[in-house]
C-alpha positions in Angstrom: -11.3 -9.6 35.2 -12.6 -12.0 32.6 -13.3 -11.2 28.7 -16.9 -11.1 29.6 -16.8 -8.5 32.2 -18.9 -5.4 30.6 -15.3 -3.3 30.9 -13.8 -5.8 28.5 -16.5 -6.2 26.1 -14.6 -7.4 23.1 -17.6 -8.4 21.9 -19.2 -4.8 21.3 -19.3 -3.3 18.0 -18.1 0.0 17.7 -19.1 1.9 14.3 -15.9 2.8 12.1 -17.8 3.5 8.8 -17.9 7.2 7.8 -15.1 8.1 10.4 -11.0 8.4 9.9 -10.5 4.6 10.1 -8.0 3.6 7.6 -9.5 -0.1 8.0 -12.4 1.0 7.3 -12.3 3.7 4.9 -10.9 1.4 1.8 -14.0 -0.2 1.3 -16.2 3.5 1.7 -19.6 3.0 0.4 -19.6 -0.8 -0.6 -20.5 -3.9 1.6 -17.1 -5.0 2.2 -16.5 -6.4 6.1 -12.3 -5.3 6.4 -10.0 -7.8 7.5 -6.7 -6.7 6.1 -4.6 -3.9 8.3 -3.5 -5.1 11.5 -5.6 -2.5 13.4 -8.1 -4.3 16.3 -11.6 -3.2 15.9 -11.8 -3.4 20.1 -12.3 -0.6 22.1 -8.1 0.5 24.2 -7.9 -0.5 27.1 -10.0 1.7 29.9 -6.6 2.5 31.7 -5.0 3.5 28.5 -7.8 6.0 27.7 -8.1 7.4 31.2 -4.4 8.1 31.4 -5.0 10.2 28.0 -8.2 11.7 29.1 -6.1 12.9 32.0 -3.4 14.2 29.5 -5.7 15.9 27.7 -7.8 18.0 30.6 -4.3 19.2 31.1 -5.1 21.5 28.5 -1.5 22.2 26.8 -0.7 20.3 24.8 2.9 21.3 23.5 6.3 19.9 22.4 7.0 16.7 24.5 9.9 14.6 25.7 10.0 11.4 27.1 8.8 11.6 30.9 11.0 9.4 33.7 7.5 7.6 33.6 7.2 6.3 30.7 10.9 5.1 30.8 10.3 3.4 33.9 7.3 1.6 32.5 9.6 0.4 29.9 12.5 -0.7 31.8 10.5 -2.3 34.1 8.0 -4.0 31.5 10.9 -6.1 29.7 12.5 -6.8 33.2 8.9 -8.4 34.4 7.6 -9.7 31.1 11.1 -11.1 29.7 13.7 -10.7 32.8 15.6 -8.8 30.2 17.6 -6.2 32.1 18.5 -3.5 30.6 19.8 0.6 31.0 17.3 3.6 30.3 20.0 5.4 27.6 19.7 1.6 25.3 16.4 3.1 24.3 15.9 5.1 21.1 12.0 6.2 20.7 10.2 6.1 17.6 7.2 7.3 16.0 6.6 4.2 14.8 7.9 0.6 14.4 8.4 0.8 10.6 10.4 4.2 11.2 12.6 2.1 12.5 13.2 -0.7 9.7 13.6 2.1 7.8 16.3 3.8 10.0 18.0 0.1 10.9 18.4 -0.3 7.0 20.4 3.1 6.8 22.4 3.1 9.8 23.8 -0.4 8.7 26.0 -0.1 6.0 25.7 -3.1 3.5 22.8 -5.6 1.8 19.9 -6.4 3.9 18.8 -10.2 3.9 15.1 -11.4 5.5 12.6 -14.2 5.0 9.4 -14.2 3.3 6.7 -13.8 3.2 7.1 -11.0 5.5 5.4 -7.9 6.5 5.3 -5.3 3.4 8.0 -2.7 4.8 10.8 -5.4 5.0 10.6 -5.6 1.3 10.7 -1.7 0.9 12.7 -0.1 3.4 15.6 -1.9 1.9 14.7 -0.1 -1.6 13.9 3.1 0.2 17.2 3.1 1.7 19.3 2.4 -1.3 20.2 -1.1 0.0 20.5 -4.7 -2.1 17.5 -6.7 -0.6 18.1 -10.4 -0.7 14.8 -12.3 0.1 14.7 -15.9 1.2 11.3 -17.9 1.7 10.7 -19.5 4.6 9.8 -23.2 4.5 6.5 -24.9 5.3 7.3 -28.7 7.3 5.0 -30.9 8.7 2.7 -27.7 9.1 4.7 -25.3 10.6 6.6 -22.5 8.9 10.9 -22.2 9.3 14.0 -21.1 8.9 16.0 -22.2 5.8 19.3 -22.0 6.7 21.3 -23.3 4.2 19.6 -20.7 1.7 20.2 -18.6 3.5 24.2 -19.0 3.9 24.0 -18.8 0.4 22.7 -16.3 -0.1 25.3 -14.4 2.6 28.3 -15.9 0.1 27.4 -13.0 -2.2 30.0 -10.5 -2.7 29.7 -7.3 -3.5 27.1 -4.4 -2.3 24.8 -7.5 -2.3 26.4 -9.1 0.4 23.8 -9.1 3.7 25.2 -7.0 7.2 21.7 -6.7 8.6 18.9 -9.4 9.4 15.4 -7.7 9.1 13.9 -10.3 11.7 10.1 -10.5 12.3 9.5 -12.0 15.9 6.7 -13.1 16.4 6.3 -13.5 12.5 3.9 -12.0 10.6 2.1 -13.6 8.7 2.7 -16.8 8.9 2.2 -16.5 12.8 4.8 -18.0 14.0 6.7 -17.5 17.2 10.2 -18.4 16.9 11.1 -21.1 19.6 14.5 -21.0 21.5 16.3 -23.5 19.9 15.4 -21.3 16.9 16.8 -18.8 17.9 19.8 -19.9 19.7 20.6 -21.1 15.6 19.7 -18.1 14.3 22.0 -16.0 16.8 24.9 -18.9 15.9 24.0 -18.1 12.0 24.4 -14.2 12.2 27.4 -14.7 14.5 29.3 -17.1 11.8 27.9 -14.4 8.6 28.4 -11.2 11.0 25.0 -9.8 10.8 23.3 -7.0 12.7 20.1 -8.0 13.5 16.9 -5.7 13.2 14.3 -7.9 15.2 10.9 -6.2 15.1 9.0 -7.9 17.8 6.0 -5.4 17.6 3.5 -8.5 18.5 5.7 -10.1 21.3 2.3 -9.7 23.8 0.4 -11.8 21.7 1.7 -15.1 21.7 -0.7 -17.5 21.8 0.4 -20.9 22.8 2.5 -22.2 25.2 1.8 -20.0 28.2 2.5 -16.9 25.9 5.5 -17.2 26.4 8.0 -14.9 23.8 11.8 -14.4 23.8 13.6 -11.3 23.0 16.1 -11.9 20.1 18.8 -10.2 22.1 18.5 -12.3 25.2 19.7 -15.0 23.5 23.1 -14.2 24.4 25.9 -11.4 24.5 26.8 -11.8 20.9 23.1 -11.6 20.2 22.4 -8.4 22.6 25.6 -6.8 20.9 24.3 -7.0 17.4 20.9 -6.7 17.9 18.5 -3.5 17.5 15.0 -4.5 18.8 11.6 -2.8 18.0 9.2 -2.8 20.2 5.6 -0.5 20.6 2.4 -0.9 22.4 0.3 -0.2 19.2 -1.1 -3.6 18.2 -1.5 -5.2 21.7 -3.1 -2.1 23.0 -4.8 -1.1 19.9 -3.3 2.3 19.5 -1.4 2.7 16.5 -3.1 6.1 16.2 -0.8 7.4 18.7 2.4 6.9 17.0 4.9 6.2 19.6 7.5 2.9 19.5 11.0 2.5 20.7 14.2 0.6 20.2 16.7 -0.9 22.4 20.1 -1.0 21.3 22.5 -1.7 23.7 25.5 -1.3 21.6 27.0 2.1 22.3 28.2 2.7 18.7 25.4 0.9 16.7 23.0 2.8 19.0 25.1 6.4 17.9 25.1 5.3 14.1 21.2 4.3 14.4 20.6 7.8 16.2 22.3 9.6 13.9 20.3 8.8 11.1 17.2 10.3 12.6 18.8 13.8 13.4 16.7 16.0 11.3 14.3 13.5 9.5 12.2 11.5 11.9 9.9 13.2 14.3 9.6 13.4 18.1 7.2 11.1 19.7 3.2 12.0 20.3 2.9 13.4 23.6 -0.4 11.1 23.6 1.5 8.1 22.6 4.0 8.8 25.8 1.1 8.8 28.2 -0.8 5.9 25.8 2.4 3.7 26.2 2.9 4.0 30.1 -0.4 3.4 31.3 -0.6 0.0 28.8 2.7 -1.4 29.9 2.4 -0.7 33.8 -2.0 -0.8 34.2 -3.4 -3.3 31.2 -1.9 -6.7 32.0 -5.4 -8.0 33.4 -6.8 -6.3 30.1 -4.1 -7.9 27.8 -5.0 -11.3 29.2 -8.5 -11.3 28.6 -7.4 -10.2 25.1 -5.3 -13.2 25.0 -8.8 -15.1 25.7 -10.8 -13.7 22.9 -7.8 -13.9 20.4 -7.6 -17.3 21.0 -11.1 -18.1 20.0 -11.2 -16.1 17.4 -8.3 -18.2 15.8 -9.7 -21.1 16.5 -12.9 -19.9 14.5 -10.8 -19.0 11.8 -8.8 -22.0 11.3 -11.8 -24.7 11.6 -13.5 -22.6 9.0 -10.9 -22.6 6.8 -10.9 -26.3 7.2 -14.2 -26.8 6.0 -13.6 -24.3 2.6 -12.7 -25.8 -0.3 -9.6 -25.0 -1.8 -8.2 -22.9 1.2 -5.7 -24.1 3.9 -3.9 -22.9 6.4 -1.3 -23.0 9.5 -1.9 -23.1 13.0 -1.8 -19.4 14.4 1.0 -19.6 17.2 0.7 -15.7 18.1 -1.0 -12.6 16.9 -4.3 -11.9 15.2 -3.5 -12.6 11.5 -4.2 -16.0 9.8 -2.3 -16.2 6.9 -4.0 -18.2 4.4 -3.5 -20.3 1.2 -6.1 -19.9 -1.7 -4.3 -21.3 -4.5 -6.6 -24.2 -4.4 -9.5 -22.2 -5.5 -10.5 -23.2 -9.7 -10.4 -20.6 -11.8 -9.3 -17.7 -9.3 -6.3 -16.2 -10.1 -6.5 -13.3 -7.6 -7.9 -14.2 -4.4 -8.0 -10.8 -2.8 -9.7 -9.6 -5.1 -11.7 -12.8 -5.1 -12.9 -12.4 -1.9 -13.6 -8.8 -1.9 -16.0 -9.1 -4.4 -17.6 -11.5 -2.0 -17.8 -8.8 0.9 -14.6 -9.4 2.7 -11.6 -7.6 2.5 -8.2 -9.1 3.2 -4.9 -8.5 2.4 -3.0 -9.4 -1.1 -0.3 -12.0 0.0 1.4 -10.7 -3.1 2.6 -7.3 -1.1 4.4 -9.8 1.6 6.4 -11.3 -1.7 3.8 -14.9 -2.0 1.1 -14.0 -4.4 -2.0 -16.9 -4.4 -2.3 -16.1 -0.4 -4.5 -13.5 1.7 -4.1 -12.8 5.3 -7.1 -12.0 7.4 -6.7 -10.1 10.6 -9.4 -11.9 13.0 -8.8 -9.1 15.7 -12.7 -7.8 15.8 -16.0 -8.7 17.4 -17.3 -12.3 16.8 -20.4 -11.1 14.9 -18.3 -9.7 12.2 -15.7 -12.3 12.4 -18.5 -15.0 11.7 -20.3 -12.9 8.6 -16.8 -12.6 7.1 -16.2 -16.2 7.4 -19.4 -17.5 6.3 -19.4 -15.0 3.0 -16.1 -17.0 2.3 -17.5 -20.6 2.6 -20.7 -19.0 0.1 -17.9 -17.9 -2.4 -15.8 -20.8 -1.8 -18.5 -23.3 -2.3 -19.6 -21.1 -5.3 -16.3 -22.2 -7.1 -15.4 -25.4 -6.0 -19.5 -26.6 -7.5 
């Protein structure tokens, strides 16, 4: 099917004022379009909300486990998607991919070392865990965001409880939008091999690489050094658009990292939505033609973003190699010293780039229907042009 077939109308608006959105909720009562949480503003995917509809004319609706189906589904997903291989027991589920950062971070015993800006909850589930967090920025060449490595060697010299034993890698990265290349990650793999580092590699937005042929690697393919240190995160919430449902997993194929990783979650984290089970299946094993046409409208959508950014005065901005958040710099704008707030006192609500650890930037999440996309963007070039005069 194509993006315009009436079944895949991305283009629809669907009303989340006055409802339970979290989106939409923060700006309750006040002209503000919201382009801050990652949280699509398209309907799930018809196959998705059959399979629950299904589920729910069940009628009971009591403690769940995880059915052979939905294991199947994602065995079999990683196999086709990734050729990654790998045995049902490796995986651990979740009620959520930042359960698990939390859970990697105490089930490691040591500092935790990761790149920024990042995603909020690799800053705090270090801190929540009792953990030394050592942060080291990323760098921007020749327009593209990478890896420093030698910062971050030195910063694995420390000694001490500072002293890193787990990675908290974000694959594709978010939100600077990057997906990491092979060669990146063969050096990574090398680095954490020479410094001994579990790695934690949340690749929550693996379905949404953009360019070249969308294609994405799993960290723990890289190699059987890689696979042995590695605990991947994984969910359908952001491709499919169901975060509501609460259900992510991890593969681990280490026996022992998998038993210590486990362990930490007897008696504090919950079981799994038996919605989410049912949610997760039917998106790995019936949405592919879905996910594609997704792909489609994404695409464009980035493309509107970045040539408007372009032609705003003092804002600039990366190319967009995979997911739905542009991640954008406003420290060219005169006189504004908080461009989040900035911009929502224009109508537009976008994220602080403060909370990922690089104050002066805002990321937009461009995952919604053109028409709103386009009245965000052109209340930014009115308050953009409004300073710059």
């Amino acid at each position: 099917m194509q993006q315009n077939d009436p079944v895949f109308d991305f283009d629809r608006v669907i009303e989340r004022r006055d409802g339970d959105s979290l989106k939409w909720n923060r700006y309750a009562g006040r002209d503000v379009l919201p382009l801050w949480v990652a949280d699509m503003d398209f309907a799930s995917p018809p196959a998705v909300l059959a399979a629950v509809q299904q589920r729910l004319d069940h009628g009971i609706l009591g403690y769940s486990v995880p059915t052979q189906e939905v294991t199947d589904a994602v065995v079999a997903y990683l196999d086709r998607r990734y050729g990654w291989q790998i045995e049902s027991d490796w995986i651990v589920w979740l009620p959520g991919l930042v359960t698990g950062l939390n859970v990697a971070c105490r089930a490691v015993d040591g500092g935790v070392l990761t790149a920024t800006p990042v995603y909020p909850p690799f800053l705090s589930a270090p801190k929540l865990s009792g953990r030394a967090l050592t942060t080291v920025p990323l760098v921007e060449r020749n327009g593209r965001w990478v890896f420093d490595f030698a910062a971050m060697a030195a910063a694995c010299a420390q000694g001490g409880d500072k002293a890193p034993a787990l990675l908290l890698l974000c694959h594709p990265h978010n939100p600077v939008g990057r997906a990491w290349s092979a060669d990146e990650l063969a050096e990574l793999a090398d680095f954490c091999r020479c410094h001994d580092l579990v790695v934690c590699s949340d690749e929550i937005h693996c379905d949404l690489v953009l360019d070249g042929g969308g294609r994405h690697q799993p960290f723990a393919t890289i190699d059987e050094d890689a696979a042995a240190r590695s605990i991947t995160l994984m969910a359908p919430s952001k491709t499919y658009n169901i975060p509501g449902l609460g259900c992510a997993w991890a593969v681990i194929p280490d026996a022992s990292l998998r038993r210590r990783f486990s362990g930490v979650m007897n008696g504090i984290v919950p079981h799994v939505n038996l919605f989410g089970y049912v949610a997760c299946a039917a998106a790995l094993r019936d949405c592919e033609d879905w996910r594609l046409a997704l792909l489609d409208y994404l695409r464009g959508n980035r493309d509107r973003v970045e040539a408007a950014v372009a032609e705003m005065p003092g804002l600039s901005m990366t190319h967009v190699e995979a997911g739905y958040l542009a991640w954008i710099d406003a420290r060219g704008l005169p006189g504004v010293a908080e461009p989040a707030a900035f911009f929502e006192a224009a109508g537009v609500g976008l994220n602080n780039g403060a909370d990922f650890g690089l104050p002066g930037w805002v990321r937009l999440n461009y995952g919604c229907p053109r028409a709103t996309l386009d009245a965000a963007l052109a209340r930014m070039q009115a308050a953009c042009a409004a300073v710059a005069q």
